[in-house]
Structures are given as structure tokens and as C-alpha cells.
PDB file with one MODEL, atoms N, CA, C and O in Angstrom:
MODEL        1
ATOM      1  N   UNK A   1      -0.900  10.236  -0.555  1.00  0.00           N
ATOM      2  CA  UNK A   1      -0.985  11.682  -0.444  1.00  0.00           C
ATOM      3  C   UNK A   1       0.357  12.203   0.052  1.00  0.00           C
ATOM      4  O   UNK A   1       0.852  11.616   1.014  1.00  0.00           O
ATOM      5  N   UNK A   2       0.999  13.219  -0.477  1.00  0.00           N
ATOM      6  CA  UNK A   2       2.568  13.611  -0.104  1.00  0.00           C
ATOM      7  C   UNK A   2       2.344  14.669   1.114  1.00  0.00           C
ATOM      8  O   UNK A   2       1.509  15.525   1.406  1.00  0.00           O
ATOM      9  N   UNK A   3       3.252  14.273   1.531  1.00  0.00           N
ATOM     10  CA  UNK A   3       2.983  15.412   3.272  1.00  0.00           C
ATOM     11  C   UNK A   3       2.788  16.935   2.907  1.00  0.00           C
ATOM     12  O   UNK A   3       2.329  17.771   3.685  1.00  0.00           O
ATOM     13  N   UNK A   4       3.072  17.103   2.019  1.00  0.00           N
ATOM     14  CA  UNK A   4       2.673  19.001   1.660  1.00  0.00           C
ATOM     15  C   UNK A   4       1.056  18.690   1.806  1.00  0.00           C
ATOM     16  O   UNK A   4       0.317  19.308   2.573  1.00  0.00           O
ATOM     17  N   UNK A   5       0.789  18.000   1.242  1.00  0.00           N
ATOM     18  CA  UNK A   5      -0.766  17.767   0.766  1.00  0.00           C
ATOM     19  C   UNK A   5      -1.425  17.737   2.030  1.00  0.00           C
ATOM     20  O   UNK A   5      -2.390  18.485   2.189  1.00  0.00           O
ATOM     21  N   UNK A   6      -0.923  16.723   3.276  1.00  0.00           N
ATOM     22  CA  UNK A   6      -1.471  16.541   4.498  1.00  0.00           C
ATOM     23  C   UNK A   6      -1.541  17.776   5.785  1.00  0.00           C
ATOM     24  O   UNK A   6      -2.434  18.201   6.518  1.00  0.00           O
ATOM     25  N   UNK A   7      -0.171  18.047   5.603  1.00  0.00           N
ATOM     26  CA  UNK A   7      -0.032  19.595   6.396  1.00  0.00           C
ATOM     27  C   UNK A   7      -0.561  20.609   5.885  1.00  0.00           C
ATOM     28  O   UNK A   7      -0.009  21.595   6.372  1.00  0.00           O
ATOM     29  N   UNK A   8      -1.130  20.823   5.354  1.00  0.00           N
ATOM     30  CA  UNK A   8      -1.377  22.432   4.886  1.00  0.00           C
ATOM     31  C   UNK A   8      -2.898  22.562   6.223  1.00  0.00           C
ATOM     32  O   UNK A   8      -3.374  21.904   7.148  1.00  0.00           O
ATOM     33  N   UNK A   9      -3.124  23.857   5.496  1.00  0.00           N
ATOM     34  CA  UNK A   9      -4.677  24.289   6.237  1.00  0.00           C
ATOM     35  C   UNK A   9      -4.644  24.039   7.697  1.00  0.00           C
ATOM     36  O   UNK A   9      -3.580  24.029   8.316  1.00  0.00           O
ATOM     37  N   UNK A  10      -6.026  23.795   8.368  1.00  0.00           N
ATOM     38  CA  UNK A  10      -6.279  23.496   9.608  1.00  0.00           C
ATOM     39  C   UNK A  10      -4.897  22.889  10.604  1.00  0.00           C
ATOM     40  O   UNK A  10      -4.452  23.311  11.672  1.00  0.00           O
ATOM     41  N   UNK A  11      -4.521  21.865   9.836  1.00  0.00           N
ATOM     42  CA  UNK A  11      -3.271  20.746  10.307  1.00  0.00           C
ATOM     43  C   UNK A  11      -2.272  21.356  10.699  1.00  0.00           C
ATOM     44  O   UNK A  11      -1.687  20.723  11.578  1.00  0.00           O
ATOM     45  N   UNK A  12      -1.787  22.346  10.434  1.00  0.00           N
ATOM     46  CA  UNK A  12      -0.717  23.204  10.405  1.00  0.00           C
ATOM     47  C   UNK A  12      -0.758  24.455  11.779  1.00  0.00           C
ATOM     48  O   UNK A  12       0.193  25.086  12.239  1.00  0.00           O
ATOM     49  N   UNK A  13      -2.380  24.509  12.225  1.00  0.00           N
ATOM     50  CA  UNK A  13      -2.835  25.332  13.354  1.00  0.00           C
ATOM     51  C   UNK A  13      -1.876  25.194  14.652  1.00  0.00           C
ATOM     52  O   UNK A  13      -1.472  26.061  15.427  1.00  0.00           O
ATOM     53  N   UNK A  14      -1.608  23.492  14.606  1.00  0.00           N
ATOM     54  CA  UNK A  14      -1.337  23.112  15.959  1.00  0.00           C
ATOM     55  C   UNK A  14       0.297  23.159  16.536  1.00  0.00           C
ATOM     56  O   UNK A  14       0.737  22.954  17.667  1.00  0.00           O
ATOM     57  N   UNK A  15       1.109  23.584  15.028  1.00  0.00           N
ATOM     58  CA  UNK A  15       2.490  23.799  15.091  1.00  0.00           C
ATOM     59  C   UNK A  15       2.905  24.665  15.559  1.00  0.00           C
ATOM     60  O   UNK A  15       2.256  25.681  15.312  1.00  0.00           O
ATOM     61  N   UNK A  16       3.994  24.847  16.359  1.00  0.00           N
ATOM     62  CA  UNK A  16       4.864  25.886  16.552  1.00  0.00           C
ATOM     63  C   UNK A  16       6.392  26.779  15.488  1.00  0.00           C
ATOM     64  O   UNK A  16       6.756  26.359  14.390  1.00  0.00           O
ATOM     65  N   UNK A  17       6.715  27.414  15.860  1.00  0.00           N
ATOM     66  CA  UNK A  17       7.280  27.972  14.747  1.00  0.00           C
ATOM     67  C   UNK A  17       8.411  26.573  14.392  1.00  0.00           C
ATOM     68  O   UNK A  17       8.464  25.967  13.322  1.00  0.00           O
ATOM     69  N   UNK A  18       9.142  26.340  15.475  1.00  0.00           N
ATOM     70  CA  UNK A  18      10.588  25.475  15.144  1.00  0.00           C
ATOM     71  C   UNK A  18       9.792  23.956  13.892  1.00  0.00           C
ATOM     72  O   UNK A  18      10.375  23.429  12.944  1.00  0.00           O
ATOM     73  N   UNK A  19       8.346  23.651  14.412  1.00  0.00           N
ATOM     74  CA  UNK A  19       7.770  22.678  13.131  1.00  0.00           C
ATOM     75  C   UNK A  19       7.715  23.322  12.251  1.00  0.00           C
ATOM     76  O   UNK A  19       8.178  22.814  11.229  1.00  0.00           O
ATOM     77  N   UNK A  20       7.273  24.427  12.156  1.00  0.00           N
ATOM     78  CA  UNK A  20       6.545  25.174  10.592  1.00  0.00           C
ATOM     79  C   UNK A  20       7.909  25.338   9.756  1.00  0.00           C
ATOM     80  O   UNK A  20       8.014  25.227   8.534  1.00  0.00           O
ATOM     81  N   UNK A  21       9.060  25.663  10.789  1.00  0.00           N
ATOM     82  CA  UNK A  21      10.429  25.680   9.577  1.00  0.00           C
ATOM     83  C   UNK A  21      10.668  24.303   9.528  1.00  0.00           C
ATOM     84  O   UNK A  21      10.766  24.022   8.333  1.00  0.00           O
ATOM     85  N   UNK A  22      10.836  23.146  10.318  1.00  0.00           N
ATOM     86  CA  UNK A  22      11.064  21.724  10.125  1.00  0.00           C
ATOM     87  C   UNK A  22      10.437  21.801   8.971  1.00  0.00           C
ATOM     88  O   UNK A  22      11.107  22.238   8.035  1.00  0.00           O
ATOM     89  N   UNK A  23       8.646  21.313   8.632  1.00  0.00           N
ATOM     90  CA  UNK A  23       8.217  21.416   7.728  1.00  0.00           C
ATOM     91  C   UNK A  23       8.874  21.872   6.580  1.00  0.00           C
ATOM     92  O   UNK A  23       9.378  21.207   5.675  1.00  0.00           O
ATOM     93  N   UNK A  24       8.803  23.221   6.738  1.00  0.00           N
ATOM     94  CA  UNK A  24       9.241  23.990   5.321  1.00  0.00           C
ATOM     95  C   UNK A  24      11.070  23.562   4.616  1.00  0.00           C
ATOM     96  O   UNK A  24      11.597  23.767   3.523  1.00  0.00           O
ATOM     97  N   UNK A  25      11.358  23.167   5.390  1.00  0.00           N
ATOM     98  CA  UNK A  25      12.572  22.437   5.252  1.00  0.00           C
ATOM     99  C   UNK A  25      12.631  21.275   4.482  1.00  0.00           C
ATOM    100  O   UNK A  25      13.364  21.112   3.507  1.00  0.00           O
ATOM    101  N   UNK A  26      11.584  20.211   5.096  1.00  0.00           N
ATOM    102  CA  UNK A  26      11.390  18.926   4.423  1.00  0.00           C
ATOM    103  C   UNK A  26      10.156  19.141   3.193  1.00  0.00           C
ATOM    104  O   UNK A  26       9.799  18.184   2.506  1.00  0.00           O
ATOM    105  N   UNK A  27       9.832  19.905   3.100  1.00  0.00           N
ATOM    106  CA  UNK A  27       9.130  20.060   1.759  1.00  0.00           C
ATOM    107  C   UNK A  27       9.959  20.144   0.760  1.00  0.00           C
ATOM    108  O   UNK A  27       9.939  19.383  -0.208  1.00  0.00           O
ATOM    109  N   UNK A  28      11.077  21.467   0.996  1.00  0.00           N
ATOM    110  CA  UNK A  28      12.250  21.733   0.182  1.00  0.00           C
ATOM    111  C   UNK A  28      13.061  20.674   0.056  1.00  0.00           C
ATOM    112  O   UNK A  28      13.793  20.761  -0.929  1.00  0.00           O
ATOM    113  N   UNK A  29      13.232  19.425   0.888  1.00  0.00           N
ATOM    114  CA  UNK A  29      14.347  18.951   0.499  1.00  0.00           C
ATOM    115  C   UNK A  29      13.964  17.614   0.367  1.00  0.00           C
ATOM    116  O   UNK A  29      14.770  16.697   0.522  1.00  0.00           O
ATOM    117  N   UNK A  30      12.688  17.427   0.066  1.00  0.00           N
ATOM    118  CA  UNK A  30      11.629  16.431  -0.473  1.00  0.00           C
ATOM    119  C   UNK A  30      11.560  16.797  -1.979  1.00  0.00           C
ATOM    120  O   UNK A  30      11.571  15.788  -2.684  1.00  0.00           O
ATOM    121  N   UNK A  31      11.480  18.154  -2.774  1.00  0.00           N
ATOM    122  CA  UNK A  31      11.607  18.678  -3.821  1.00  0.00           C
ATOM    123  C   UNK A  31      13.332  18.284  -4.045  1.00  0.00           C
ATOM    124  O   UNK A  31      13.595  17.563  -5.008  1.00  0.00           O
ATOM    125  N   UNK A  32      14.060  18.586  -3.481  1.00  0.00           N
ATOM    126  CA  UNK A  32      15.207  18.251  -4.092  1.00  0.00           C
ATOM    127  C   UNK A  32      16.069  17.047  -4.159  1.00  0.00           C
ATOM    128  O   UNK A  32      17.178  16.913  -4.676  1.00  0.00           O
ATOM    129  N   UNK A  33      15.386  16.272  -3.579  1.00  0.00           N
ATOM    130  CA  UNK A  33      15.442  14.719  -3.424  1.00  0.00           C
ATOM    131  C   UNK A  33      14.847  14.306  -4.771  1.00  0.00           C
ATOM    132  O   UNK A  33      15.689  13.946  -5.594  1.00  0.00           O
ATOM    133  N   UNK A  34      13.594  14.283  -5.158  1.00  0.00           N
ATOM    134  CA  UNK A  34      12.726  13.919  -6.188  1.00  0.00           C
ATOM    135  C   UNK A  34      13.514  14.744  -7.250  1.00  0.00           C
ATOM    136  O   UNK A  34      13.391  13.877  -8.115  1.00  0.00           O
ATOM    137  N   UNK A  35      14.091  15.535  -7.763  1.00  0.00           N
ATOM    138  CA  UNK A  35      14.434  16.079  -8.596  1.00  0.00           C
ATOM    139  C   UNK A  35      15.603  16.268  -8.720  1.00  0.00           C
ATOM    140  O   UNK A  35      16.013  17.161  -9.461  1.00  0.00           O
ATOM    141  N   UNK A  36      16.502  15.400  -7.957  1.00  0.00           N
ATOM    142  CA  UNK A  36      18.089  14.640  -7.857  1.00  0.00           C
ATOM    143  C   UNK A  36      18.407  13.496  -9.085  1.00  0.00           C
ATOM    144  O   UNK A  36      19.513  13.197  -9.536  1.00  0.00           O
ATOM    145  N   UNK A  37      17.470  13.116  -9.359  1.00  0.00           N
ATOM    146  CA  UNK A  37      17.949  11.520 -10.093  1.00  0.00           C
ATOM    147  C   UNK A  37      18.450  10.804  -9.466  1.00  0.00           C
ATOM    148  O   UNK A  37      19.165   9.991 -10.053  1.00  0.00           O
ATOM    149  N   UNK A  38      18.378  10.742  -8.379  1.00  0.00           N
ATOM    150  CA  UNK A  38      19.187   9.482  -6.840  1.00  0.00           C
ATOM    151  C   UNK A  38      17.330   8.798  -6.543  1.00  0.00           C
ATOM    152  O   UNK A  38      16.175   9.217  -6.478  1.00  0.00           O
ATOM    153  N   UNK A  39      18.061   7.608  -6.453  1.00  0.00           N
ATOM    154  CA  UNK A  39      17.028   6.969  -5.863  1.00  0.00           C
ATOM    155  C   UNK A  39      16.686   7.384  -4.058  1.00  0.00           C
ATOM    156  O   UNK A  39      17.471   7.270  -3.116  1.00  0.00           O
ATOM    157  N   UNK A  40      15.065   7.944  -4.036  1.00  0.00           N
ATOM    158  CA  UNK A  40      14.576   8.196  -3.174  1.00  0.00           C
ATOM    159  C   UNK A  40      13.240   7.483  -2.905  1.00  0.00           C
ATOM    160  O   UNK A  40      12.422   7.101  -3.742  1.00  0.00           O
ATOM    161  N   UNK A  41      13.186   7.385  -1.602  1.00  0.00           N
ATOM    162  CA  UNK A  41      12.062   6.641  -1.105  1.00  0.00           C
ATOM    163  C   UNK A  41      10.962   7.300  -0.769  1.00  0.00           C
ATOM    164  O   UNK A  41      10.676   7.006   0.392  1.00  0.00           O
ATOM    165  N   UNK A  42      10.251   8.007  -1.202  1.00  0.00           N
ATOM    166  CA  UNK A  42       9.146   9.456  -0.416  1.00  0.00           C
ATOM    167  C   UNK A  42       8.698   8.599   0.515  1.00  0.00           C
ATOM    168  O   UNK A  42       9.092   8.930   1.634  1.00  0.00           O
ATOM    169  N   UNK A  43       7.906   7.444   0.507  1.00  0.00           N
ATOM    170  CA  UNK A  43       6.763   6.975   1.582  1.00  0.00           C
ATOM    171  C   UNK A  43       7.792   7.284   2.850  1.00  0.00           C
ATOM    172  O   UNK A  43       7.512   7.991   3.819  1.00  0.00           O
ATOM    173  N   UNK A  44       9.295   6.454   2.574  1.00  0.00           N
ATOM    174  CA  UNK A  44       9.624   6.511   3.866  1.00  0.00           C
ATOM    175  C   UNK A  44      10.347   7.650   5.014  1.00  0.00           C
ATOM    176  O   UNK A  44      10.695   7.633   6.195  1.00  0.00           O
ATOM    177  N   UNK A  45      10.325   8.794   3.669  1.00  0.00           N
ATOM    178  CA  UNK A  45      10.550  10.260   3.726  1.00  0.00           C
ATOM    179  C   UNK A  45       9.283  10.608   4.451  1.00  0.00           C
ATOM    180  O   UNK A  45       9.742  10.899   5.556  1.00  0.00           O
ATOM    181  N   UNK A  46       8.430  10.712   4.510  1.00  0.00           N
ATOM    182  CA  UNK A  46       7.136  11.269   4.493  1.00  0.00           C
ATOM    183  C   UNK A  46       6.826  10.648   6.173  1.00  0.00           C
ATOM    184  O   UNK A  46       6.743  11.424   7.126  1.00  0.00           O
ATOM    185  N   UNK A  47       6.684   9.194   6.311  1.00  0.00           N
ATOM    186  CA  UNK A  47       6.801   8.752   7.196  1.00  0.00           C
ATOM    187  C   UNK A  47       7.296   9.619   8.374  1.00  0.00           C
ATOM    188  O   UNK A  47       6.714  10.457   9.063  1.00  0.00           O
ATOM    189  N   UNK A  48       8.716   9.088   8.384  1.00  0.00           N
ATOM    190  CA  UNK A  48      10.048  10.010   9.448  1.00  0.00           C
ATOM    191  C   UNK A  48       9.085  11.641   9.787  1.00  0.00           C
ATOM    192  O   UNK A  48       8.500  12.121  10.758  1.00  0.00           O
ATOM    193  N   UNK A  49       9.377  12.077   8.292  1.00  0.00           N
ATOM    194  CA  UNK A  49       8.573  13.749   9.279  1.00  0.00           C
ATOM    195  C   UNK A  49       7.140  13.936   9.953  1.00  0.00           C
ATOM    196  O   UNK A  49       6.832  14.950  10.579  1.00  0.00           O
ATOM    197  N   UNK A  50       6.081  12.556   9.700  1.00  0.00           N
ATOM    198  CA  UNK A  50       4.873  12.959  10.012  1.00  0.00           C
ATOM    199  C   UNK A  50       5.116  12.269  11.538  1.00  0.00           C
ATOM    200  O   UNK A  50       4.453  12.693  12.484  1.00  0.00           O
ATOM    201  N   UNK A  51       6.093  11.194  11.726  1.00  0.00           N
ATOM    202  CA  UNK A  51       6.794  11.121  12.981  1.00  0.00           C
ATOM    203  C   UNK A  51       7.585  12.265  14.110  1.00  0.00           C
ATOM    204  O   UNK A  51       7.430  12.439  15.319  1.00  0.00           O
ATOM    205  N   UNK A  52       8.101  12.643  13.528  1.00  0.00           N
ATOM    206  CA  UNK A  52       8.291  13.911  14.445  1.00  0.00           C
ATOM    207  C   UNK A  52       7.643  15.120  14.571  1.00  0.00           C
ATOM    208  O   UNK A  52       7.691  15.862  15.551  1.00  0.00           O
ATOM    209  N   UNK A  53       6.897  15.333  13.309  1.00  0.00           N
ATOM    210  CA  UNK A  53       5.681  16.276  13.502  1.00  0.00           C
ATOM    211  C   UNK A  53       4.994  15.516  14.783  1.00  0.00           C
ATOM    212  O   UNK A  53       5.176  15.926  15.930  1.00  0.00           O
ATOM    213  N   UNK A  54       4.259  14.473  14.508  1.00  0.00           N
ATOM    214  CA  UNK A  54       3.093  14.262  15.652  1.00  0.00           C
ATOM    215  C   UNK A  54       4.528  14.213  17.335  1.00  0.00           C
ATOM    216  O   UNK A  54       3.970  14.195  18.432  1.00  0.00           O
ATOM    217  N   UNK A  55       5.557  14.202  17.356  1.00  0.00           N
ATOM    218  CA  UNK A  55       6.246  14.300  18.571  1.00  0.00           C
ATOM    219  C   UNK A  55       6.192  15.688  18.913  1.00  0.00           C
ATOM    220  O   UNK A  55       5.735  16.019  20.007  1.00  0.00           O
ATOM    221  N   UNK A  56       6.725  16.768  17.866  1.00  0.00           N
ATOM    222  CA  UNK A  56       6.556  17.494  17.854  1.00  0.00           C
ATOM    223  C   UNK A  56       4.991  18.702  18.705  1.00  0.00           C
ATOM    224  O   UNK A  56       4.895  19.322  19.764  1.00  0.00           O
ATOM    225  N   UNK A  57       4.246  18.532  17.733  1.00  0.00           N
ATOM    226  CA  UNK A  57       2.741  18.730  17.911  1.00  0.00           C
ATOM    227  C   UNK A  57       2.489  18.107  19.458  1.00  0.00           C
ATOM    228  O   UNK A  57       1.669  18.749  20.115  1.00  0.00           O
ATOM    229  N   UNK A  58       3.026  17.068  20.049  1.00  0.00           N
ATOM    230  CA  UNK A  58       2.911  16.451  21.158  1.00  0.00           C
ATOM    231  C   UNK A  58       3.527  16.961  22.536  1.00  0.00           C
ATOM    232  O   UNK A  58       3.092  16.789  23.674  1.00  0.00           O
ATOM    233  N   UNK A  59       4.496  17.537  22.171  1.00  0.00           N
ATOM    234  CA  UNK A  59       5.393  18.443  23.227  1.00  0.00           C
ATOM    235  C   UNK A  59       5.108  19.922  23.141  1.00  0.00           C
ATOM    236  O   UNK A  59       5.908  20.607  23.779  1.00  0.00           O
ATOM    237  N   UNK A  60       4.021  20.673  22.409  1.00  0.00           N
ATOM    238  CA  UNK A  60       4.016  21.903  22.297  1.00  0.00           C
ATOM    239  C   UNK A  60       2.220  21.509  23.478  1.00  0.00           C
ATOM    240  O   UNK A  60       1.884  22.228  24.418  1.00  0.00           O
ATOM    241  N   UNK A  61       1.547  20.435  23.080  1.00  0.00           N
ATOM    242  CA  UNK A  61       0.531  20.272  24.105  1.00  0.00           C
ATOM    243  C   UNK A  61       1.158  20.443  25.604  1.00  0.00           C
ATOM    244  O   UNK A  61       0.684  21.012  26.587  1.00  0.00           O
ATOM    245  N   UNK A  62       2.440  19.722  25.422  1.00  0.00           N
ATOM    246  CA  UNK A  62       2.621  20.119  26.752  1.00  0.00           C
ATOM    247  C   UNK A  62       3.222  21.091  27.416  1.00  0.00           C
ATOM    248  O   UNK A  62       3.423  21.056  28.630  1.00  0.00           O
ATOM    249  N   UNK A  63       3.637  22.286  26.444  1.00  0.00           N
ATOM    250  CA  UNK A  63       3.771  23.368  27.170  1.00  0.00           C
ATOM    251  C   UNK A  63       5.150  23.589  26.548  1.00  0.00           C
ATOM    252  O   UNK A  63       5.494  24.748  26.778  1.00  0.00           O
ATOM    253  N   UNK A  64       5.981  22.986  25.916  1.00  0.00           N
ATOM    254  CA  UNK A  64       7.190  23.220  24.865  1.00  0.00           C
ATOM    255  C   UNK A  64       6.952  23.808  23.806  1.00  0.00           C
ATOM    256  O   UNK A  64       5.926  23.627  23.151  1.00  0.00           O
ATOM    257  N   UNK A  65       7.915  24.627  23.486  1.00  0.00           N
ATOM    258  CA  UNK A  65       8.003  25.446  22.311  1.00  0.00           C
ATOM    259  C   UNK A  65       8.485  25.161  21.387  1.00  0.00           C
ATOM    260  O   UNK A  65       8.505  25.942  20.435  1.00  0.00           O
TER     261      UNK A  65
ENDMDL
END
């Protein structure tokens, strides 16, 4: 499942703005990776951001913005 697919809806509740542009960033440049003709790795693309999303998402529990 590609991380657009995973973040959307409910999932997306728990972000703060600086994720929601991270996000929207790596969507865009997940699209322009795949549509480079350079060899790209999505899983391990996908990986990395659902990694700092959940750090992310993890420091706004605690009171970071």
C-alpha cells in the first residue's frame, strides 16, 4: 500500500501542520521520483517517511508543534 494510501482520512487527524506539509512534500516528490526514469526504491521511500511521521505524531503527543 503506498503512503498516500495509508495517510489519508482519520490517520492524518493526529498531524500537525509542519507533518501535513512534510507529507505533502513526500507525496510530491514520491510522484517525481517514480516518474524520473532513475531507479527508485518506494518501499524504502515510504519506510523513512512513515518513520518520521510516527516521530513526528510522537512529539506533537507531547506537547511539540
Amino acid at each position: 500500500m503506498a503512503l498516500s494510501e495509508q495517510t489519508t482520512g482519520s490517520s492524518r487527524e493526529g498531524l500537525g501542520g509542519s507533518a501535513e506539509e512534510f507529507l505533502n512534500y513526500c507525496n510530491a516528490e514520491r510522484e517525481r521520483r517514480l516518474n524520473s526514469g532513475e531507479p527508485f526504491d518506494q518501499a524504502a521511500f515510504d519506510e523513512a517517511v512513515e518513520m518520521v511521521l510516527a516521530r513526528l505524531r510522537a512529539l506533537a503527543e507531547e506537547g511539540w508543534t
